[in-house]
C-alpha positions in Angstrom: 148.8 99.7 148.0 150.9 102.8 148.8 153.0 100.3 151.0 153.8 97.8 147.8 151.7 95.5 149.4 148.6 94.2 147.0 146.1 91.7 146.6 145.7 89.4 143.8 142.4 90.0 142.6 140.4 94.0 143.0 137.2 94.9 142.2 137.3 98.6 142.2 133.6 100.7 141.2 131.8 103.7 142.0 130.3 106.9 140.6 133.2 109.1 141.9 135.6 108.4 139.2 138.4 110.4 140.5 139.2 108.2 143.2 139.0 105.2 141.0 141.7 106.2 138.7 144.0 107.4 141.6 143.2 103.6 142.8 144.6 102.7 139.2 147.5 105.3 139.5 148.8 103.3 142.5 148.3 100.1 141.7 150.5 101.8 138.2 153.1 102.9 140.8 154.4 100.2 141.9 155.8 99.3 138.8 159.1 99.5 137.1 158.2 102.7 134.7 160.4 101.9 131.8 158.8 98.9 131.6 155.1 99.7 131.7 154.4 98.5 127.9 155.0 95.1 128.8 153.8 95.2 132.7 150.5 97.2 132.6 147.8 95.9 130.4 144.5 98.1 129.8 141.7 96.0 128.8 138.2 97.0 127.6 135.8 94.8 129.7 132.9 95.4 127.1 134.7 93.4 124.3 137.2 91.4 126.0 136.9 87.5 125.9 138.0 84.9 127.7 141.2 83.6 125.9 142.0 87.2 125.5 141.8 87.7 129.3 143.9 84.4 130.4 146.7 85.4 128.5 147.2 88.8 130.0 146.5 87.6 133.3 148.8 84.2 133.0 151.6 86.1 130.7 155.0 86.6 133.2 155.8 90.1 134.0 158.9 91.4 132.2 162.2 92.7 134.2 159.6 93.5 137.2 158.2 91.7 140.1 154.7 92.2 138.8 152.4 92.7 136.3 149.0 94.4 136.4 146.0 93.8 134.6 143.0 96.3 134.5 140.1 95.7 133.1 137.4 98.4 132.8 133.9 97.9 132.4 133.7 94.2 132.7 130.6 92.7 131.6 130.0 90.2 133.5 129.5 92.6 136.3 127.0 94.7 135.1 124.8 92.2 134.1 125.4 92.0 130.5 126.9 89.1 129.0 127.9 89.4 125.5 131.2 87.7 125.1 131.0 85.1 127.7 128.9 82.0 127.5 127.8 80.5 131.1 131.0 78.5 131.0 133.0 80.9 130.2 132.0 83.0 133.5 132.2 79.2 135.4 135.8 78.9 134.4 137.2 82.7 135.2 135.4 82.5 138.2 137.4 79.4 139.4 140.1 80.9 138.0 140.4 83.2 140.2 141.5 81.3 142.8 144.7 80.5 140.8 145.7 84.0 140.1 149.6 83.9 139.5 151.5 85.6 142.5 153.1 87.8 140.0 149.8 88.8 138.9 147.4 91.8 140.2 143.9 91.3 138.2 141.6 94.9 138.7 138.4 94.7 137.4 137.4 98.6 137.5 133.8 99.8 137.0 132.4 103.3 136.4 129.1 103.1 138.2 127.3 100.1 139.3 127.9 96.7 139.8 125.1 93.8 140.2 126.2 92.1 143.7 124.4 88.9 143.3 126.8 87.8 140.4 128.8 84.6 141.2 131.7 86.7 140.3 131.3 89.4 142.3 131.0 87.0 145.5 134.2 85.3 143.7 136.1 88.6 143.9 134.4 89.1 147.5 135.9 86.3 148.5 139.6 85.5 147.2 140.3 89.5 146.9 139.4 93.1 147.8 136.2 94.8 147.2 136.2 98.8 146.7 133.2 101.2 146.2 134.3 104.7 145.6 131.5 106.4 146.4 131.0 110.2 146.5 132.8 111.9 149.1 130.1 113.3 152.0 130.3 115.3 155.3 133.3 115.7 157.2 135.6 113.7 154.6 134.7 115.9 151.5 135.2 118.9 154.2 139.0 117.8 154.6 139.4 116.7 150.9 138.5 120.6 150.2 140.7 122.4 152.8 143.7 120.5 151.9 142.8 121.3 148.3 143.1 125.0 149.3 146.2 124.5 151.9 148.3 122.6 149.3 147.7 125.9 146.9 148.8 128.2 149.9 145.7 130.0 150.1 144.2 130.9 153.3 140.3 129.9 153.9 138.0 130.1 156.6 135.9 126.5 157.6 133.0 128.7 157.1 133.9 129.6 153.9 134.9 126.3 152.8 131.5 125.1 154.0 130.3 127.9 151.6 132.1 126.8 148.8 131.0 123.2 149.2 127.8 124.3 148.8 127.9 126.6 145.8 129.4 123.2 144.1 126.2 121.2 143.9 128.3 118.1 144.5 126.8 116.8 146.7 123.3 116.8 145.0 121.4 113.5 144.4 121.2 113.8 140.6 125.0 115.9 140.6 127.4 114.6 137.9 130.2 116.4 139.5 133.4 114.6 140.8 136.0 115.5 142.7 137.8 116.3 139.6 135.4 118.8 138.9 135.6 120.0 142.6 139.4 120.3 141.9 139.2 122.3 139.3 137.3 124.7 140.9 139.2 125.0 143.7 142.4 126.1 141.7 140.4 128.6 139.8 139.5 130.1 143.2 143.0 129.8 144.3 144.8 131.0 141.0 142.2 134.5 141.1 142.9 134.8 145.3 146.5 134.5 144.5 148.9 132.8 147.2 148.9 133.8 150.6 145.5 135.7 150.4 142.3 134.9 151.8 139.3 133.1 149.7 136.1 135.2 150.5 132.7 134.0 150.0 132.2 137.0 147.8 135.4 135.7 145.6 133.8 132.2 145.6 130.1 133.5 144.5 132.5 135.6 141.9 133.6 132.3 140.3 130.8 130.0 140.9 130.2 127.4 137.9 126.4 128.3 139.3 126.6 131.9 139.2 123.3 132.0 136.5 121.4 129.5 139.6 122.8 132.0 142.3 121.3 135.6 140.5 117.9 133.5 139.6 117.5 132.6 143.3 118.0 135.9 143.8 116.1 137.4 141.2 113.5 135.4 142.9 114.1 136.4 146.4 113.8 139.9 145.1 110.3 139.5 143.3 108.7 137.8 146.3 109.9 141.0 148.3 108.6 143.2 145.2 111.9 144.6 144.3 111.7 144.9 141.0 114.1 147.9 140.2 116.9 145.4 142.2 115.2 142.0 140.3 115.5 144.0 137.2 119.1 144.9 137.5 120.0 141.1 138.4 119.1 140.4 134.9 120.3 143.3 133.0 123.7 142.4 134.6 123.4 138.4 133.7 122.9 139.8 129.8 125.7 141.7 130.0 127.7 138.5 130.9 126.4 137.1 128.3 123.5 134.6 129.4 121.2 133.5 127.2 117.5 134.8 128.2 115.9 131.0 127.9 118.6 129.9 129.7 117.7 132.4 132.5 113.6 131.6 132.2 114.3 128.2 132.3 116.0 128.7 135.6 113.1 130.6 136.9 110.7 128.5 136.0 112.4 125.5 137.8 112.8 127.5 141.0 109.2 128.3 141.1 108.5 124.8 140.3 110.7 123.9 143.4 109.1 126.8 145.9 105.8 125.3 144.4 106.3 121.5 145.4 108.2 122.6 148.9 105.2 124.5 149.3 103.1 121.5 148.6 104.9 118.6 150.9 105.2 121.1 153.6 101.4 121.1 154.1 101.7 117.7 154.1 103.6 118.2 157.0 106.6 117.0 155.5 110.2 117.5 157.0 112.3 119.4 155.0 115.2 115.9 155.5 112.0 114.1 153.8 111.2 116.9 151.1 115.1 116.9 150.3 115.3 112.8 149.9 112.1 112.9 147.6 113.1 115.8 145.3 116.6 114.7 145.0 117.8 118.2 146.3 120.1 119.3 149.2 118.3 120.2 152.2 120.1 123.9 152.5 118.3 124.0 149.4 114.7 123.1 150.3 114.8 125.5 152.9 115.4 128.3 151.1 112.8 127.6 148.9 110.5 127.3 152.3 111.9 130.6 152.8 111.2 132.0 149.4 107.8 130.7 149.6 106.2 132.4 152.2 106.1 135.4 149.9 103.8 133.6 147.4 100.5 132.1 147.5 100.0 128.5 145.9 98.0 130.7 143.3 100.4 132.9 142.7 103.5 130.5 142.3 101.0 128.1 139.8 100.1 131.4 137.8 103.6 132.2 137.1 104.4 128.7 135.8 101.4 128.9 133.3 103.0 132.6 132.3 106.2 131.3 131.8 105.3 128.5 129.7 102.6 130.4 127.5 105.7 132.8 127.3 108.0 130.2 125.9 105.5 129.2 123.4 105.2 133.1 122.8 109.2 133.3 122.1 109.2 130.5 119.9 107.0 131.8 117.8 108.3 135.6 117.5 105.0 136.8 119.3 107.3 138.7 121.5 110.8 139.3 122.8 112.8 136.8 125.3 114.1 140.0 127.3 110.7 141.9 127.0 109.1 138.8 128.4 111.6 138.6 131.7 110.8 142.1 132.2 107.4 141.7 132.2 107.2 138.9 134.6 109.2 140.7 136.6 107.5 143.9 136.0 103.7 141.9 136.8 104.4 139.7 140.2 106.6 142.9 141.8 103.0 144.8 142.0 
């Protein structure tokens, strides 16, 4: 694409959106600019019908080599067919073997598409097929660093690997993209300033999951029965401004984590095999590992039924949301 050379016929999908509208941006490129209103047609695949499609994909471009056509969302490939009748599908489907050369057709689909569609194959077939899926190991590694280089900011591959993890990107059930993970990564870079070096402490600083990072260690610190350092942990969250049910929500998930760790580990489960199931990273799962061997099954089940009696307490002005943190802290630091 970047060289001007394209296909006739894309399918482009995934769950990391970025990289599907860069995808769109190029295929957008290679066009004359001043001409884009009549060269680069947007259509909405959801309510799009046949006739409506033809004509944008059989219509000349104008002053331009080409035209492209995008069309988001298409039915068809999701499964769904509200617009299109059976021969509707039929004929677009041999149609796309008479794409005109002037012509680039993109279907583009934000999630899922169902592969055993006639289409699909069609597309297979006559054109490209591209699944954007969510970057992982060593290529989200050099995504980040360039991220950082390109803001002149100097960062350790340590510290990157840090950061990556800090993200939650990469978790199962994560609605992050890499737009997200961009974001972040000028925030760092605007508060390092240029030429300075991103710390881990910096990163923890600015973590969209600082509230997750001072519960884990709000935790850490009751299973070691620190409550004087546990209680500080919170007191500092309220200054920033978190709400208390926010915060015993948070706690009550990481003890229901610990708890189930705790659980397939006497199954003799690995912790690759407890991080699948739970949908968590493993870095995660071992922590919790680690976490729980300061807490008996009893123990970790006990302060699940206090925190839930306590939301019930809250809710119904029977006592305080701060008094009630305290507390807990106050009773399993003994």
């Amino acid at each position: 694409m970047k060289e001007n050379n394209f296909e006739r016929v894309y399918l482009l999908y995934g769950k990391e959106y970025y990289l599907l509208e860069n995808l769109i941006s190029t295929l957008k490129s290679g066009l004359n600019e001043s001409m884009l209103d009549f060269n680069f047609d947007i259509i909405d695949g959801k309510e799009v019908q046949l006739d409506q499609l033809l004509s944008s994909i059989e219509t000349f471009p104008f002053m331009d080599d080409r035209k492209v056509v995008i069309v988001k969302d298409f039915e068809i490939l999701t499964g769904n067919k509200k617009n299109f009748s059976d021969t509707d599908e039929k004929y677009l489907i041999e149609k796309l073997d008479n794409i005109p050369e002037s012509t680039v057709l993109a279907f583009v689909v934000y999630g899922d598409v169902d592969k055993r569609k006639s289409i699909y194959k069609k597309i297979n077939k006559v054109g490209k097929v591209c699944e954007c899926k969510k970057l992982e190991g060593m290529d989200l590694f050099s995504w980040v660093k360039r991220g950082f280089l390109k803001l002149n900011v100097e960062i350790e591959n340590a510290t990157i690997a840090y950061f990556i993890e800090q993200l939650g990107y990469k978790e199962k059930n994560s609605e992050m993209t890499l737009s997200d993970v961009k974001n972040e990564i000028f925030k760092i870079a605007s508060y390092t300033g240029e030429n300075n070096l991103v710390t881990n402490d910096i990163i923890e600083r600015l973590s969209p999951r600082k509230i997750e990072n001072n519960v884990f260690k709000m935790v850490d610190n009751i299973g070691m029965k620190r409550a004087d350092i546990a209680l500080k942990i919170f007191k500092d969250m309220i200054l920033d401004g978190e709400s208390p049910l926010k915060i015993m929500a948070l706690i009550a998930r990481q003890f229901r984590i610990i708890l189930k760790v705790k659980d397939m580990q006497n199954e003799n489960m690995k912790f690759k095999e407890i991080a699948s199931s739970l949908g968590l990273q493993e870095f995660v799962v071992k922590n919790a590992s680690r976490q729980g061997a300061n807490f008996s099954e009893d123990i970790l089940t006990e302060i699940i039924n206090y925190i839930l009696e306590s939301e019930f307490k809250i809710k119904n002005g029977l006592i305080g949301d701060e008094i009630a943190i305290e507390v807990l802290i106050s009773k399993y630091c003994k």
